[in-house]
C-alpha positions as CSV (number, residue, x, y, z in Angstrom):
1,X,88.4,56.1,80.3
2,X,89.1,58.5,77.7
3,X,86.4,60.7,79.4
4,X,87.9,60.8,82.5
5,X,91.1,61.6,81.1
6,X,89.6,64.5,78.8
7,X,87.4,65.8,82.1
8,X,90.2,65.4,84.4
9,X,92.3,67.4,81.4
10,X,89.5,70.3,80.9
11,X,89.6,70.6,84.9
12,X,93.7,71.5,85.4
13,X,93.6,73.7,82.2
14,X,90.4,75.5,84.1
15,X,92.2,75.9,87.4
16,X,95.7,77.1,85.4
17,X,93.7,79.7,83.1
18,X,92.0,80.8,87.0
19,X,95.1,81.4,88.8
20,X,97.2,82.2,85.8
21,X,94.6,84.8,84.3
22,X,94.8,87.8,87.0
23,X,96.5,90.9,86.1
24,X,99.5,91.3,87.0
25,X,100.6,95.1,88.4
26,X,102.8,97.4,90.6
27,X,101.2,98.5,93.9
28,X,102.1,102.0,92.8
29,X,99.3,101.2,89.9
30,X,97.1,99.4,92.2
31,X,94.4,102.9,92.5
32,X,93.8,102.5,88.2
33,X,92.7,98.9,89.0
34,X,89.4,99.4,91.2
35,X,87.1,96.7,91.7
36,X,89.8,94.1,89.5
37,X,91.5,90.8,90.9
38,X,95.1,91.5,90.5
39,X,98.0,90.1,92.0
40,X,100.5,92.4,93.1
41,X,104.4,91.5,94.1
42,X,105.5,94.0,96.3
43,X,107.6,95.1,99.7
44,X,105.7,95.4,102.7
45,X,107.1,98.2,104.6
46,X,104.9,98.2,108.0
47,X,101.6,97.9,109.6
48,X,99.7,97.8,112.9
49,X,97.1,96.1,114.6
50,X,94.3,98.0,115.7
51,X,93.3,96.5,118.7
52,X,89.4,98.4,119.4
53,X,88.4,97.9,115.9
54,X,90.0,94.6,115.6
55,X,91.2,95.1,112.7
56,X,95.1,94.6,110.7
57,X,96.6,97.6,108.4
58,X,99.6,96.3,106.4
59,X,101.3,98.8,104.0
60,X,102.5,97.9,100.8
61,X,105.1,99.8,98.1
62,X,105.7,102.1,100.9
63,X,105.4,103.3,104.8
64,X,101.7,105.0,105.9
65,X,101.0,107.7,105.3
66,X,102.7,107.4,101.9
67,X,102.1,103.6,101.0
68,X,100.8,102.3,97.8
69,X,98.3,99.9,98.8
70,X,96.7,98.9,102.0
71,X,95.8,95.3,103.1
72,X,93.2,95.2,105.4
73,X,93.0,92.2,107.3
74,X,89.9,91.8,110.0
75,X,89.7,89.8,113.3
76,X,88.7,86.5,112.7
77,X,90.7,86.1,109.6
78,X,93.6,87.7,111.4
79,X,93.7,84.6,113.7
80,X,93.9,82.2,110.6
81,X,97.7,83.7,110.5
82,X,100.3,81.6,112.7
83,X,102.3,84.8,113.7
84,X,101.1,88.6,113.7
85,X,101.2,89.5,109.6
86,X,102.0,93.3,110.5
87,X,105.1,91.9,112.0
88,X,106.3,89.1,109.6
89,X,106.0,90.3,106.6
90,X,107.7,93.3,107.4
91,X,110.7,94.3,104.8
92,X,109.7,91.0,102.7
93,X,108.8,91.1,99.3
94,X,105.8,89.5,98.9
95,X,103.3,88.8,96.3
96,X,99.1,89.7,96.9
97,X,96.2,88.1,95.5
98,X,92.9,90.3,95.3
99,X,90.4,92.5,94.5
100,X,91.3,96.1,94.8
101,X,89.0,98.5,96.1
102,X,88.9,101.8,96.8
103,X,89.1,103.2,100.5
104,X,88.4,107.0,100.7
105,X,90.2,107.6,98.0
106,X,93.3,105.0,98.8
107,X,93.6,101.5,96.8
108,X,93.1,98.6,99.4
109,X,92.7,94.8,99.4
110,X,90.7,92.8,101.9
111,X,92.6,89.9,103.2
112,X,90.4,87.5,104.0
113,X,92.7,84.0,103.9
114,X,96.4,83.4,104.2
115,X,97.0,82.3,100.4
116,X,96.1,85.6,99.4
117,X,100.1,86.8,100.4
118,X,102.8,85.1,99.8
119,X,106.7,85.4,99.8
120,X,108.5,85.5,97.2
């Protein structure tokens, strides 16, 4: 018994030190964070849906062309969102969970599952 309570102890500490362990940053900062999982709490200010290549832009920290950070979400993951993300989280703050990488030269997260934004 005193096992399971140490494993089952060991186990939330593990998953708290995971979520609780990102960086933490402003989008305008995002670009001198390359290739690290952040989380960033930011407004969204726009996007589109582009239709031919399938494929969601969502700007963050400011509008396109002038935004700080991109969130690129692709078709099928796209569906796993109840309403159009472009749309709803337009002019909410939100906070995004992620790798950033870099996009010809402009910081960008893939989105590839809906807990990787949420409101704040």
């Amino acid at each position: 018994m005193k096992k399971l309570i140490i494993v089952t102890g060991l186990l939330i500490a593990a998953t708290t030190i995971k979520t609780y362990g990102q960086t933490s940053i402003a989008a305008k900062d995002a670009a001198k964070h390359i290739n690290e999982k952040v989380v960033i709490c930011d407004q969204i200010f726009g996007g589109k849906f582009l239709s031919g290549a399938n494929i969601t832009l969502v700007d963050v920290g400011g509008s396109h062309p002038n935004e700080a950070l991109t969130l690129l979400i692709k078709g099928d993951d796209r569906k796993k969102f109840k309403v159009a993300p472009e749309e709803y989280f337009k002019g909410k703050k939100v906070c995004i969970t992620g790798q950033v990488i870099d996009y010809k030269g402009k910081p960008e997260i893939v989105v590839t599952d809906t807990l990787q934004i949420k409101l704040q």
